[in-house]
C-alpha positions as CSV (number, residue, x, y, z in Angstrom):
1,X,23.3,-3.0,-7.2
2,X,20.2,-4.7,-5.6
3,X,18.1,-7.3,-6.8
4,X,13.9,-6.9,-6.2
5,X,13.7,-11.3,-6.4
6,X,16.1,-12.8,-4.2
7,X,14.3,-16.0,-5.9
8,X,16.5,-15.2,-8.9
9,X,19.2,-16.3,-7.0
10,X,18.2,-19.5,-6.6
11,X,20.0,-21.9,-8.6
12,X,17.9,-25.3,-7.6
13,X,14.9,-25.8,-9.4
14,X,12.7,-27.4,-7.1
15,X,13.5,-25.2,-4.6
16,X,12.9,-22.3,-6.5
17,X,9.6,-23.7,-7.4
18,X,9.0,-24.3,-3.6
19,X,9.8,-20.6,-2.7
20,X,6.9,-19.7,-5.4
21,X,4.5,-21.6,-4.2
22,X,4.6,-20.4,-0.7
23,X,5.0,-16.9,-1.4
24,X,1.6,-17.5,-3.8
25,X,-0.1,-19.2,-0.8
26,X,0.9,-16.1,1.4
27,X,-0.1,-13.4,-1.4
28,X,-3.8,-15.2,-1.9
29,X,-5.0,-15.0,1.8
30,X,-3.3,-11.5,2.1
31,X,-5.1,-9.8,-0.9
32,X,-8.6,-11.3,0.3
33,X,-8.1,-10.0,4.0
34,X,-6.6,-6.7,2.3
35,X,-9.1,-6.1,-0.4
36,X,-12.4,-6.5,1.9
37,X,-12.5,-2.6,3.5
38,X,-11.6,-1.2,-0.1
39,X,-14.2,-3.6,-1.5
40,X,-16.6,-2.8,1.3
41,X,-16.4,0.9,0.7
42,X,-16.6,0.9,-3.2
43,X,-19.8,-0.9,-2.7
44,X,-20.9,1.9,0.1
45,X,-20.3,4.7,-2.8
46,X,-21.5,2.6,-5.7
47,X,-24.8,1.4,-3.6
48,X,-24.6,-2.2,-3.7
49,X,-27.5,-4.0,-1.4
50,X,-26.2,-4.3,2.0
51,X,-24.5,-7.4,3.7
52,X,-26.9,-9.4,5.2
53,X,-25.9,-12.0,7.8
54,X,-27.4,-15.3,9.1
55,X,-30.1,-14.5,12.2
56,X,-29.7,-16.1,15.5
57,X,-31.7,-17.6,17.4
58,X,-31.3,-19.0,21.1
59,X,-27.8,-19.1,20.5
60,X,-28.1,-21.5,17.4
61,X,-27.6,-20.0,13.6
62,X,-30.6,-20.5,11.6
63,X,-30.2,-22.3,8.4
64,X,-32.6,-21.8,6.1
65,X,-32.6,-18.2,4.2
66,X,-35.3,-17.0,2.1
67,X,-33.6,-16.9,-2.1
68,X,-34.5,-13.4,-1.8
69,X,-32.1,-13.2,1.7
70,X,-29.3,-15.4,0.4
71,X,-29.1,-13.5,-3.1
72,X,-28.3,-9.9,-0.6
73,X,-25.9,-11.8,1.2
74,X,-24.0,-12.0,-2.4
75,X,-25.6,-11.2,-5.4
76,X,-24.2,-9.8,-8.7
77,X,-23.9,-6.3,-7.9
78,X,-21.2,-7.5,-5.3
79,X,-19.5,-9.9,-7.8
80,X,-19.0,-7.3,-10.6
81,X,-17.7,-4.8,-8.1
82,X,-14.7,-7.2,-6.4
83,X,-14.2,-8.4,-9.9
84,X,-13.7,-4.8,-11.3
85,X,-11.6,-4.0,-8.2
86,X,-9.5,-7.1,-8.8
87,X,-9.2,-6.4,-12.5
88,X,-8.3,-3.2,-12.2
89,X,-5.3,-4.0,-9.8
90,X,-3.9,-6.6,-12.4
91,X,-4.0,-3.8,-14.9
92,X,-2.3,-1.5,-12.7
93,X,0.3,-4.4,-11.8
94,X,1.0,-5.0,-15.8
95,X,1.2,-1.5,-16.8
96,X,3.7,-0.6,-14.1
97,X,6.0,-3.6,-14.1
98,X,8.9,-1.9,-12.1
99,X,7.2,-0.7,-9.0
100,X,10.0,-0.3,-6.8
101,X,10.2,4.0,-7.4
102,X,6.9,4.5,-7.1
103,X,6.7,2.8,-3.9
104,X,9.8,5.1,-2.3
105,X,7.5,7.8,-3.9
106,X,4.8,6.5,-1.8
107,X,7.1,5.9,1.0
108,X,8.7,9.6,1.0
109,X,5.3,11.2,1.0
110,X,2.7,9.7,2.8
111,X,4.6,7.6,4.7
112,X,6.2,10.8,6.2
113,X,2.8,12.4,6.2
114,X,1.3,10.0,8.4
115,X,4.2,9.3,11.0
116,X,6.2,13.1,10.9
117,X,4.2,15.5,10.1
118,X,0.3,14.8,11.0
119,X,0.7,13.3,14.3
120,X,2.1,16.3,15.7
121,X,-0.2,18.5,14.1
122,X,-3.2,16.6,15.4
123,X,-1.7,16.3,18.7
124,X,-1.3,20.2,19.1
125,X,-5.1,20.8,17.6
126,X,-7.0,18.1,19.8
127,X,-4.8,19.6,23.1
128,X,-5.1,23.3,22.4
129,X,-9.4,22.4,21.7
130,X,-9.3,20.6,24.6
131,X,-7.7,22.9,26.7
132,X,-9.9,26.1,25.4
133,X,-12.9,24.5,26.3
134,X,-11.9,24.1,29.3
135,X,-10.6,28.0,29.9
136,X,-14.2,29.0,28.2
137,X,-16.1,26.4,31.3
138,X,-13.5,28.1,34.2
139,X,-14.8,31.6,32.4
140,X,-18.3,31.1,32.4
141,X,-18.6,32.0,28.5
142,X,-19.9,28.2,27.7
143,X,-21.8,25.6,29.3
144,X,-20.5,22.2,30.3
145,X,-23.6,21.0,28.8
146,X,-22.9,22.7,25.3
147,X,-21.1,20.6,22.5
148,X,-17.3,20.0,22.3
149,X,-16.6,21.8,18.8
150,X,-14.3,24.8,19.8
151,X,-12.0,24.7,17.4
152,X,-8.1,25.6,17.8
153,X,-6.3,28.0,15.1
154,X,-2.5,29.0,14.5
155,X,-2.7,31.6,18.1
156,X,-5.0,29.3,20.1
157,X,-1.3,26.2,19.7
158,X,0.7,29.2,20.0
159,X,-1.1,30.8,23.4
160,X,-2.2,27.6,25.2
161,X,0.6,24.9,24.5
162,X,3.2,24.5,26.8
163,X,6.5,25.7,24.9
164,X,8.5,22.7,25.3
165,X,5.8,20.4,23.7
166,X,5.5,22.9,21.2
167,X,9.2,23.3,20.7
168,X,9.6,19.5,19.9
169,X,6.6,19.3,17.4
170,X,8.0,22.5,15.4
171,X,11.2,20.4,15.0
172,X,9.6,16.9,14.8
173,X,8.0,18.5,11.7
174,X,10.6,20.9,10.6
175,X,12.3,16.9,10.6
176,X,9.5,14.9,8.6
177,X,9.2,18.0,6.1
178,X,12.9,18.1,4.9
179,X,13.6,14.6,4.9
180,X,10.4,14.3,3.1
181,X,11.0,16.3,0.4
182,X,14.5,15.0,0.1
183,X,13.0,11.5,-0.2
184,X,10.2,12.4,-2.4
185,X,12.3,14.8,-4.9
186,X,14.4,11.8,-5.4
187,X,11.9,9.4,-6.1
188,X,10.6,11.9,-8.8
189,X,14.1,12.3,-10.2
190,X,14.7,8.4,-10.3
191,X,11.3,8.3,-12.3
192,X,12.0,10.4,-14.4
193,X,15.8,9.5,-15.2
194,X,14.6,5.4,-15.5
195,X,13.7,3.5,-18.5
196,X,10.5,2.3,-18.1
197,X,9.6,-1.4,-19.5
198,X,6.7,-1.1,-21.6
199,X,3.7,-3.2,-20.3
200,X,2.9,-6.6,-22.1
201,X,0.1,-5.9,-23.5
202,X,1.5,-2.8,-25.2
203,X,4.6,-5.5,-26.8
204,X,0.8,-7.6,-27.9
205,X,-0.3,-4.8,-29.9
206,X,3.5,-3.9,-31.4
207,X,4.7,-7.7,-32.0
208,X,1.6,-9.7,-31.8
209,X,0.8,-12.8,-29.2
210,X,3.4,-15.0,-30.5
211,X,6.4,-12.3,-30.0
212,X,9.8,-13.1,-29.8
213,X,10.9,-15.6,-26.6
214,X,13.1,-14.7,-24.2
215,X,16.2,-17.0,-24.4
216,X,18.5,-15.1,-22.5
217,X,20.0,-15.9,-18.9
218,X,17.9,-15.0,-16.0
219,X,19.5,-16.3,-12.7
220,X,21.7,-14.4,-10.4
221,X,24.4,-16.4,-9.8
222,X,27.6,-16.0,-7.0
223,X,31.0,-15.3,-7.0
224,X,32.9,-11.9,-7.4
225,X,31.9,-12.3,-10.9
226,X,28.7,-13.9,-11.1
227,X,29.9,-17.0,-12.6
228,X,29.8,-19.8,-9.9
229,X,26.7,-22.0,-11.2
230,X,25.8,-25.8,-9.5
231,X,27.0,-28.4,-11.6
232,X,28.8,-27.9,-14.6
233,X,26.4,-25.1,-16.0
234,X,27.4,-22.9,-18.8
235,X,27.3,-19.5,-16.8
236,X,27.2,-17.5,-20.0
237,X,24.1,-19.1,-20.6
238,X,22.7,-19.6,-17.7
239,X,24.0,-16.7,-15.4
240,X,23.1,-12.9,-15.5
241,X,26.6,-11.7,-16.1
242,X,27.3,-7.9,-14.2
243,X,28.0,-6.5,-17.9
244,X,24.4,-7.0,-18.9
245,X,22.7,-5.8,-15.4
């Protein structure tokens, strides 16, 4: 049994209160400094006017900035586009509440992907190109002058690697893929076998704005059987008991 908020836990209010406010004053800075190359490249493919930045001069930054200058530097094209980017993220965040499976999907796939499998592939490609070019120099069939784009196929890793490197790729990968696959086909089971919580605006359209409220207990409390509250708390009240988890 595992709990996704170990805030829940918290049984003091003002402490708990404290530990949401710092981990919202970590996630603000974090999705500006993590949204800026995504938000960068949207604009690239939807052609937005380029950044413009303040000139120098002698060292010194120049202050004044023609209107038409200063409306490049930010104008509305780039305000819609973060604010669709954001928008869109919140939509994703509300319509997948739960997104603890989908992130060991994530985590069994490309996560594998990019430190198993590719790595090693890459590895044998760029040695075995490297390595060619330099046979095809020593043979006089290219010149050192001419561009580096030989390209290495399944024979070229399989003549010019050495064996023990290529040994320890094969099961490097032979690895990643199985355990991989393991991690992704259970992901995709756990999906599928899990209840998903309908979003909140889905319960809008079925109950309307002022649905019911949710009076039921909500803190994770200790003790072998969840009961141990601070004070003299009612713990059926207040306590998530392990019969309704």
């Amino acid at each position: 049994m595992r709990w996704p908020n170990k805030s829940d836990s918290l049984q003091v209010t003002w402490i708990s209160q404290l530990v949401s406010l710092m981990v919202t004053a970590h996630v603000l800075p974090t999705i500006i400094i993590m949204y800026s190359p995504l938000a960068q490249q949207v604009e690239e493919w939807t052609g937005v006017p380029p950044r413009h930045f303040y000139s120098l001069h002698r060292g010194h930054r120049t202050t004044h900035m023609s209107s038409e200058l200063r409306t490049q530097y930010f104008g509305i094209h780039r305000f819609i586009c973060r604010s669709l980017l954001f928008f869109s993220s919140i939509f994703v965040a509300e319509t997948i509440p739960n997104f603890g499976v989908f992130a060991q999907l994530v985590g069994g796939s490309t996560i594998t992907l990019m430190t198993m499998l590719l790595p090693g592939v890459f590895y044998l490609l760029l040695f075995t190109s490297a390595k060619k070019r330099i046979i095809l120099i020593n043979r006089m069939q290219i010149s050192p002058d001419s561009p580096d784009d030989q390209l290495a196929g399944i024979l070229d890793v399989v003549r010019y690697s050495s064996k023990r490197i290529l040994l320890f790729s094969m099961a490097c990968f032979v690895f990643g893929l199985i355990g991989g696959m393991a991690a992704s086909s259970s992901s995709i089971m756990e999906i599928v076998g899990s209840k998903m919580v309908p979003p909140c605006y889905v319960q809008w359209f079925r109950t309307g704005l002022n649905g019911p409220t949710n009076t039921s207990a909500s803190t994770h409390c200790c003790g072998p059987f969840m009961n141990i509250t601070v004070g003299d708390v009612d713990p059926f009240k207040f306590c998530i008991m392990p019969s309704h988890i």
